[in-house]
N, C-alpha and C positions, 0 to 999 in steps of 0.2 A: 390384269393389265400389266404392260412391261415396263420397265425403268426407260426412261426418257435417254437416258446417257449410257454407254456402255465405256467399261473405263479399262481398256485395251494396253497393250502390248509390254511390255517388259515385268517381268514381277517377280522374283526370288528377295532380295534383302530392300528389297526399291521401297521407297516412303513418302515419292511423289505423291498416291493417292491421299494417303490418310493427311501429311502435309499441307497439300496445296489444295487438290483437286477434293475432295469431301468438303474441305468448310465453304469454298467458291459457290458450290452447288448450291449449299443446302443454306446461304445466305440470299441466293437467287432462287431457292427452292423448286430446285429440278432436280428430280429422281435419278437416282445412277443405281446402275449393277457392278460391283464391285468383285471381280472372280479373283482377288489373289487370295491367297491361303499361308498360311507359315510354311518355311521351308522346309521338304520333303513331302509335305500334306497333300500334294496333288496329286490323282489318281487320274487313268483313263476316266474312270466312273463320274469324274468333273466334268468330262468336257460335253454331256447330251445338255447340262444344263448351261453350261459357257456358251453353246451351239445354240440354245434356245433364246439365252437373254441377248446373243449380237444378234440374231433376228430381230429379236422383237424391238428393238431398238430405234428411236428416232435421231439419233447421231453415237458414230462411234470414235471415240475420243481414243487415241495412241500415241502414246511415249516413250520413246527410247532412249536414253540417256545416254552422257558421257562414258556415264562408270556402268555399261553394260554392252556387251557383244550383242545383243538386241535382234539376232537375227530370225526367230521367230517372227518377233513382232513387226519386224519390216516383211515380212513375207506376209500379215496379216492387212500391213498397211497396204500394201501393195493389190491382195483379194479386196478389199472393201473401194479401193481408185477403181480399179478393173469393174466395177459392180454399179458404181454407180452411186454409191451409197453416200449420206450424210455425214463426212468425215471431218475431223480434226486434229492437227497432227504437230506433234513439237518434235524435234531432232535436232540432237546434237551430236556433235562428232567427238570420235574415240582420240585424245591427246597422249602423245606417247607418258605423260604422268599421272595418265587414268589408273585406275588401281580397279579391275578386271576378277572379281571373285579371286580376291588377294593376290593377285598376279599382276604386273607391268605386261601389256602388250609389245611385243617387238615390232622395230620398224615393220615388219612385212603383215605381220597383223594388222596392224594400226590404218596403214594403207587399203588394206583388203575388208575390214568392219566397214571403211569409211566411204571404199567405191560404192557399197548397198546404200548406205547415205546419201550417196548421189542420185543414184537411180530412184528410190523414193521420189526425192526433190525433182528431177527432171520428171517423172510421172504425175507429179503433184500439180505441179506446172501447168505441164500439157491438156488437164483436166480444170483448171482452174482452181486449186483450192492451193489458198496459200499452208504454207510450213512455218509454224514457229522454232526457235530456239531454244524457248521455255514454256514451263510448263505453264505457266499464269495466261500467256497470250492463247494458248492452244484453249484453256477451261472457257477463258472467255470468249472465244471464237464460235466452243459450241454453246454456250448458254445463249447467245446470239441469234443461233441457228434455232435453239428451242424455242426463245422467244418470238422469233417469224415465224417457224411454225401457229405457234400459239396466237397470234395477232395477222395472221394469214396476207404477209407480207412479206415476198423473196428478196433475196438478194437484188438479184435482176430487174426487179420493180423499184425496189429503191434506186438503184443505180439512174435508171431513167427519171424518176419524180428528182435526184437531189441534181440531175445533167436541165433542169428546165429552168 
């Protein structure tokens, strides 16, 4: 059986997972797949399994951070809106005093990390799934999602039952 949670998008020095999102879960006790790796560690050879466990996945949870170019992971965010799929998503924008894999980005960077930013958000939108800031709002958004699952209760059910 597959992890409930797939714990998506940005990963080289990032410590939102083990930080935030690992104790959230496993205090609500829902399963997560966790594909980062220490830096350099990742291989082609990761990704049949990375590929397997965001399948099997009942929400995919993405983060991309300040302190990350992140554009992977907005192209990931992006495939799972496009898809249909059970998402949750925190984004925050690149500050020109983000500190970028030891680097300052420049104004034209800063601007161009942050139009993909955009585009996420207005796709997010358009789909209805809101976007968090941080990363706490985003864990709890899909532990949310897991527990509807689990208690066979949508969004859109509740919306109507709490409009009566």
């Amino acid at each position: 059986m597959g992890k409930q949670v797939f714990l998506g998008g940005a990963c080289g020095g990032t410590d939102w997972r083990e930080q935030i999102a690992i104790p959230l879960l496993e205090r609500a006790r829902v399963t997560y797949f966790n594909p980062q790796l220490g830096i350099g560690e990742w291989t082609p050879a990761c990704e049949a399994a990375e590929m397997a466990a965001k399948a099997a996945a009942e929400v995919l949870l993405y983060v991309v951070a300040d302190q990350t170019r992140g554009v992977a992971g907005l192209a990931e965010m992006a495939h799972a809106l496009g898809s249909h799929r059970a998402v949750a998503l925190a984004v925050a924008d690149v500050q020109p005093d983000s500190c970028l894999d030891g680097e300052f980005p420049t104004p034209a960077e800063c601007a161009d990390l942050n139009r993909g930013r955009i585009f996420i958000r207005s796709m997010a939108a358009e789909a209805g799934v809101p976007v968090f800031e941080d990363v706490e709002g985003a864990v709890a958004y899909a532990i949310r999602l897991i527990q509807e699952k689990r208690d066979g209760l949508t969004l859109s059910s509740f919306e109507s039952v709490k409009q009566v």
